[in-house]
N, C-alpha and C positions, 0 to 999 in steps of 0.2 A: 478427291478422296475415294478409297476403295469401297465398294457398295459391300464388302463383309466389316468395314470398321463400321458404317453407318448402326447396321444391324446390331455388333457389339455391343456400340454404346448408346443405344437405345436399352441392350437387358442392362448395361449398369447402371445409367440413370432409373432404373425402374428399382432395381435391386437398393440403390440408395436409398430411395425412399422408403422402401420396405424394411429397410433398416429402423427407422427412424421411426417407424410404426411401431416393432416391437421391441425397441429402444421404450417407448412411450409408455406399451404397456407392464414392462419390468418395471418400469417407477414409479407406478401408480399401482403393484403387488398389496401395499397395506393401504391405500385411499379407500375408505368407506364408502359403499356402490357405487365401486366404479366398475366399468363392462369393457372389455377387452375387445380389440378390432383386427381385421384382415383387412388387406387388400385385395382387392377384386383384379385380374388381370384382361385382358383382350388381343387379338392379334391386330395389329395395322397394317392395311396395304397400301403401297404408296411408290411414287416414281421420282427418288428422288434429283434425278435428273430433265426430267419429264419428256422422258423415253425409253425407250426401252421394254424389258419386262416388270414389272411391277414386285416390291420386297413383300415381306415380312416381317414388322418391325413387333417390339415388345411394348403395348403401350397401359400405365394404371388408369383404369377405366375408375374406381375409386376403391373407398370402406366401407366394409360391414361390419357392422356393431354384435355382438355374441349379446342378446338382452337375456339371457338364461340368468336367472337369481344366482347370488353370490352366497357361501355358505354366513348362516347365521349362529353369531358368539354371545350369548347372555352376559350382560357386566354389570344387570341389576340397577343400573344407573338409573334413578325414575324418568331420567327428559332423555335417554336412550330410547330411538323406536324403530322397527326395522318392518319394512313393508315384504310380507310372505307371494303377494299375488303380485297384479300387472299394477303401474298405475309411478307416478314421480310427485313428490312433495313442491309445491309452488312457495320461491322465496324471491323477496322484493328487492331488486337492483337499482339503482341510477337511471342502468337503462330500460327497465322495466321491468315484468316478471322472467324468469331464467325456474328450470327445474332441475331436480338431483334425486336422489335414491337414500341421499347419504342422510344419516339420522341418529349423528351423532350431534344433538341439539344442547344446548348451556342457554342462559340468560345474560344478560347483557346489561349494562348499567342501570338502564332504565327497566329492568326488568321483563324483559321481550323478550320470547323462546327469539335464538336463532340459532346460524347453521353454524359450522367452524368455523366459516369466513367472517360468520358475522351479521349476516345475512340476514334479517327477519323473515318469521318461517311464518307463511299466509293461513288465513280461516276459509272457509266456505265465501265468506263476503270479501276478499279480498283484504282485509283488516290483519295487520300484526297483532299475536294472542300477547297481552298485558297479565302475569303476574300480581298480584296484590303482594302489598310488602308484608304483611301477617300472613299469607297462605304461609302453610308448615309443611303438606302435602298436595303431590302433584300427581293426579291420575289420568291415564291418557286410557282412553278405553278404545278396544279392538275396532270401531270405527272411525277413529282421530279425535273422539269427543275429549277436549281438555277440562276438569276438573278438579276442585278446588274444596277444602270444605265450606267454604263460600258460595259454592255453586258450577255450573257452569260459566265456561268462558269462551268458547269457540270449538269448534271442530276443523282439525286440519284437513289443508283443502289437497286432494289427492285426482290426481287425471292420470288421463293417454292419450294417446295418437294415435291417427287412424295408420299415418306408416312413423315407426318410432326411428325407420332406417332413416330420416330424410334429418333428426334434429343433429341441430350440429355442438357436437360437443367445443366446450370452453377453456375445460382444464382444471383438474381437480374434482373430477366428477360431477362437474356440473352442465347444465345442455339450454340453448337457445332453440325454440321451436313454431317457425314460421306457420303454424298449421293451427285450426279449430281446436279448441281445448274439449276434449270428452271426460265428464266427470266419472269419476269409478262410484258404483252406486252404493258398492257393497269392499270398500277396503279390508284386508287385513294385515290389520296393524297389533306386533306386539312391543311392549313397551318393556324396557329394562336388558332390551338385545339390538343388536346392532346387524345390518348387513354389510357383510364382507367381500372385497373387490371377488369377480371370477376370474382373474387371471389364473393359468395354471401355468407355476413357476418355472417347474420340471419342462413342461411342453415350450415354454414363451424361449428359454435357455438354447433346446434342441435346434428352433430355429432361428433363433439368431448365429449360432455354429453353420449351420445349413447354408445360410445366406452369405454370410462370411467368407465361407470355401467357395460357393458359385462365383462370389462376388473376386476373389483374388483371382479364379478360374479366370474368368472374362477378362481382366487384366494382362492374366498372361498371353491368353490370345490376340489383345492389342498389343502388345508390346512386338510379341511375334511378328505380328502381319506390318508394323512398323518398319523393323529391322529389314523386315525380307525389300519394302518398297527403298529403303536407302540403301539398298544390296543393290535393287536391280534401278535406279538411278545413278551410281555411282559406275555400275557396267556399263550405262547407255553414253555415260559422262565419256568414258575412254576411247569408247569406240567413236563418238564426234572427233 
């Protein structure tokens, strides 16, 4: 094979991917804190022959997460709560704790704050926050503290990471996080408002158009360098 198809289709397999990245972030435009990602790019040199002069190839080195706050909608909801500073709400999975942004919280049968999924939303102690079946009102005060006229019941449990680039998102706004849990000392949490994904729809659009045209670009330049190598195979055919 020709060392400019190599090249090619090393940028379209990159471009595909990159597709698929802001393919991801358009659908997740209304998912409650969800944070928008890039791809990271890199040059690769290499022989693919292993001789020669050495290329140039296109290769994704990986993503980076945009953790900039998403804008915040009031909807008055009381188990609505939207984190203003740094920090991710811990909810209890299967596989263990998993965190998110998103704080669009409801109750559950059994009466257990959780997330959309379902999810129960963690305290300080690791404990799902229990409801009482007579509480009437539900007050979550600007440091997670849950109350009740009952009393307190828990404070929700709010962290970060030392690098938030490293956690790996799940899907639906949610993130696994191989790393030391650092508690936020000082949350701010408003209740009755929601944080909103930061995709910017307008921008996420431009470049999926961007990528699109690069992407059929490159095609056509395979298709070319194609054609031209069945040209000059078919002239070498004749002249044997």
């Amino acid at each position: 094979m020709e060392n400019s198809l190599y090249i090619t289709l090393s940028r379209q397999e990159a471009l595909r991917r990159q597709l698929d990245v802001v393919s991801n972030n358009i659908a997740n435009m209304n998912t409650t804190g969800f944070k928008s990602q890039r791809m990271l790019f890199l040059e690769y040199l290499e022989r693919p022959d292993r001789q020669g002069d050495r290329m140039s190839f296109v290769q994704d080195f990986g993503l980076q997460r945009n953790v900039d706050a998403g804008p915040i909608t009031v909807t008055n909801n009381e188990l609505d709560v939207a984190l203003r500073g740094d920090g991710y709400f811990a909810v209890e999975t299967l596989t263990g704790t998993r965190y998110t942004r998103g704080g669009a919280f409801q109750l559950n049968t059994n009466r257990e704050i959780v997330d959309r999924s379902g999810l129960p939303v963690l305290d300080t102690n690791n404990q799902r926050i229990v409801i009482p079946a007579d509480a009437t009102q539900i007050h979550i005060a600007g440091n997670g503290a849950v109350t009740t006229e009952q009393g307190q019941l828990g404070q929700l449990k709010v962290v970060t990471f030392a690098d938030e680039q490293r956690m790996m998102e799940l899907g639906g706004g949610l993130y696994e996080a191989n790393q030391e849990e650092i508690a936020v000392d000082q949350p701010q949490i408003s209740q009755g408002a929601i944080e909103g994904s930061n995709v910017q729809s307008v921008v996420e659009m431009t470049q999926m158009i961007d990528v699109l045209r690069t992407y059929q670009s490159v095609q056509k330049m395979i298709d070319t360098e194609h054609e031209r190598i069945r040209g000059a195979i078919g002239k070498l055919a004749r002249v044997q």
